[in-house]
C-alpha positions as CSV (number, residue, x, y, z in Angstrom):
1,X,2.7,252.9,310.1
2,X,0.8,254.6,307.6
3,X,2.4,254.6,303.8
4,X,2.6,257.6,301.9
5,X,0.7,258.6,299.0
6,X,3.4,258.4,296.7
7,X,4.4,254.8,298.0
8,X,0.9,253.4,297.6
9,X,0.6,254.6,294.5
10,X,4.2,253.2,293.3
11,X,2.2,250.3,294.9
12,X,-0.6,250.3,293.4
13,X,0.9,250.2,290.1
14,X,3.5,247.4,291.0
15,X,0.0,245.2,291.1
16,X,-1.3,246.3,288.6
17,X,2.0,245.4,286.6
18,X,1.9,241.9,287.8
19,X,-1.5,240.9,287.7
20,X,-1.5,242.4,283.8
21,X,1.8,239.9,283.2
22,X,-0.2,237.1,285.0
23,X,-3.3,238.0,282.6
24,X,-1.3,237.4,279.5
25,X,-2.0,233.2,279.4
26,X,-5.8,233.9,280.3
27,X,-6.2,236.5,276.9
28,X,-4.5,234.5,274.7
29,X,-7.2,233.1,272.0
30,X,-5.2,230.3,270.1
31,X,-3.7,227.6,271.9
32,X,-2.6,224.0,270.6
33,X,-1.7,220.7,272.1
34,X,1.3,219.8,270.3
35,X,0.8,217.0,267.9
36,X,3.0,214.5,265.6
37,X,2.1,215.0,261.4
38,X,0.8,211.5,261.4
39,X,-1.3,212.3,264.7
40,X,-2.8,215.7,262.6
41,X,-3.1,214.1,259.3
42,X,-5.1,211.0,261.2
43,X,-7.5,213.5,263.3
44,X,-8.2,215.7,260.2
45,X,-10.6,214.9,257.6
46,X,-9.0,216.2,254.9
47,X,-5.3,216.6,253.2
48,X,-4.2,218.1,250.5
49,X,-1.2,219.6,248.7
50,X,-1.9,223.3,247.2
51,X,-1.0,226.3,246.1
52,X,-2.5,229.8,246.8
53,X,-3.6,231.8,244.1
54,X,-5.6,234.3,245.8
55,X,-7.2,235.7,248.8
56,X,-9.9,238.0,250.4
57,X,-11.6,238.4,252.9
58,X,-15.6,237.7,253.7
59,X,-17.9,237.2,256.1
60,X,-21.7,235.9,256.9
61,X,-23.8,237.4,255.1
62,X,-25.6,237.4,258.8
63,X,-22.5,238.9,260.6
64,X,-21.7,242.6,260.6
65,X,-18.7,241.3,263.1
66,X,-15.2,241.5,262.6
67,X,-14.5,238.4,264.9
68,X,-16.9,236.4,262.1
69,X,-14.3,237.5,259.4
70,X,-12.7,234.7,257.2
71,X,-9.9,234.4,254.9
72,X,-10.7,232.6,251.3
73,X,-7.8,231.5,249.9
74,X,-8.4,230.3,246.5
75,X,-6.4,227.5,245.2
76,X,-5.0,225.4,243.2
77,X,-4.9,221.7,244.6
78,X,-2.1,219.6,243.5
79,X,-3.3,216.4,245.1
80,X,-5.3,215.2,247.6
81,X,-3.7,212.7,250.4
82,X,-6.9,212.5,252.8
83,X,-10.8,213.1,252.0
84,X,-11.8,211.3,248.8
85,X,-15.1,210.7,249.9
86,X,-15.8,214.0,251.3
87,X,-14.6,216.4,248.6
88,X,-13.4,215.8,244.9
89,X,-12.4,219.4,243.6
90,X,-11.3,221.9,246.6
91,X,-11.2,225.5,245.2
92,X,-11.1,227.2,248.4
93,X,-9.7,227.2,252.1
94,X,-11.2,229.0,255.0
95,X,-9.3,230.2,257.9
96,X,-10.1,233.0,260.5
97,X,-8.8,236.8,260.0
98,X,-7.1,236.8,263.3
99,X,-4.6,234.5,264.5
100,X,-6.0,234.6,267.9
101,X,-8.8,232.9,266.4
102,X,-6.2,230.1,265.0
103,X,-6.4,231.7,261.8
104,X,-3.2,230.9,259.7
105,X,-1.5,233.4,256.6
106,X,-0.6,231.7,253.4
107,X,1.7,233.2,251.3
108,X,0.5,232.9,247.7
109,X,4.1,233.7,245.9
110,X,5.1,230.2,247.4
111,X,6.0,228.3,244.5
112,X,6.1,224.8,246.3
113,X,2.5,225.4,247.9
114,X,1.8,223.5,251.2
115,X,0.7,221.0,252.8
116,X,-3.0,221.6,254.0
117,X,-5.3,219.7,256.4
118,X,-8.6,220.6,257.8
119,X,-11.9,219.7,258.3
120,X,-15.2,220.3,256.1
121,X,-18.6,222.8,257.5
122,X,-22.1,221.2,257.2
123,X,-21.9,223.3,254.0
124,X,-19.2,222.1,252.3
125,X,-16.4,224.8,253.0
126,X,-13.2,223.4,254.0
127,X,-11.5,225.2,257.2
128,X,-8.1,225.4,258.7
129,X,-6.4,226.8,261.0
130,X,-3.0,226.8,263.6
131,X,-3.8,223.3,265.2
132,X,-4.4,221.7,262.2
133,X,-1.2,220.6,259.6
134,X,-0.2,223.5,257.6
135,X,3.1,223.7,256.6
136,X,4.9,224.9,253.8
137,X,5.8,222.2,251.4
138,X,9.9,223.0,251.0
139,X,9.9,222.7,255.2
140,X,8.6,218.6,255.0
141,X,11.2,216.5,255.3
142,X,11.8,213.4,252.5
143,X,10.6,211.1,254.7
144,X,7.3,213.1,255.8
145,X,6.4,213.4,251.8
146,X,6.5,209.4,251.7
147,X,4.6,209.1,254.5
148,X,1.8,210.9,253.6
149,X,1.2,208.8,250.9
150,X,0.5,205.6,253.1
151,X,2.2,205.1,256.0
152,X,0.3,208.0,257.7
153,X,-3.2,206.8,257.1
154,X,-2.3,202.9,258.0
155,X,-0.7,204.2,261.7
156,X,-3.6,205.7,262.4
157,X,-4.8,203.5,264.9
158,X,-1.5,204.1,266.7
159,X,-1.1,207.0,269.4
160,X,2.4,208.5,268.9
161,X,4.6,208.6,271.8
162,X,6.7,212.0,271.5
163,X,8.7,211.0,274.5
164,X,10.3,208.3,272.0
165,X,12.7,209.7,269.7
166,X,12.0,207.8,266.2
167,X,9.5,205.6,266.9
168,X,6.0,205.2,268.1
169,X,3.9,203.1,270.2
170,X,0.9,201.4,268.3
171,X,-1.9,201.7,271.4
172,X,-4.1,198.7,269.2
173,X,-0.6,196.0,267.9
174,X,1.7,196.9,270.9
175,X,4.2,197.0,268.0
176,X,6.7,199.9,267.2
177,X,6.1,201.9,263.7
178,X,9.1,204.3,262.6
179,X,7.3,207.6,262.2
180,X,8.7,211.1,260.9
């Protein structure tokens, strides 16, 4: 039984339909395993509290790509949590231009600033991006701005459980450490 032209092409496009809608998860640039704060602030290797006070854009000076685009954000560090021994005066962030390159957008009339963390380029330059902790300093909870202080860096031997509601499993102590 032979189908019609009109069929298989109403056919046709039904595939084409559904393997486009299956394509989406294999073009999507920027994924992250979701993480606890303390687990981010441990694996970065630096943390800082900031606020933006500019932006543009530049690239390599041996790019003529748009995919090699950053964003600088200048600004204005508040203090420093993480990375005393790899930078003392930040001035500028990196992240990519697109987002599908885990680049993030900071707003620079937010008064609070954030809460940065990253890691530093063989030439100094700090980046970060969506899988690393940047979040808006009004959003942290009370208990989060303590623990950045201390708590954070002294659990990070632990491996937080996320299954567990408020607590963690230390991997190293086989002890339980509250966590935020």
């Amino acid at each position: 039984m032979a189908l019609s032209q009109e069929r298989r092409a109403c056919l046709g496009l039904w595939v084409l339909l559904l393997l486009g809608a299956g394509m989406e998860e294999v073009v999507e640039g920027c994924s992250c395993h979701p993480a606890h704060p303390q687990q981010l602030f441990c694996s970065a290797e630096i943390v800082i509290r900031a606020k933006i006070s500019g932006e543009k854009i530049v690239s390599p000076s041996n790019s003529s790509s748009p995919y090699m685009k950053m964003i600088q954000y200048e600004i204005k560090m508040i203090k420093m949590f993480k990375g005393f021994d790899k930078a003392k005066d930040i001035q500028y962030v990196y992240t990519p231009v697109f987002s599908s390159l885990c680049g993030v957008k900071l707003d620079s009339n937010n008064k609070a600033g954030y809460l940065l963390s990253g890691s530093m380029w063989s030439d100094g330059r700090i980046s970060i991006g969506q899988c690393d902790l940047v979040e808006s300093w009004d959003n942290l909870s009370v208990s989060q701005k303590k623990n950045l202080n201390y708590r954070y860096q002294m659990g990070c031997e632990c491996r937080v459980n996320q299954h567990l509601l408020h607590s963690a499993v230390c991997v190293n102590r086989r002890k339980r450490v509250l966590v935020d």
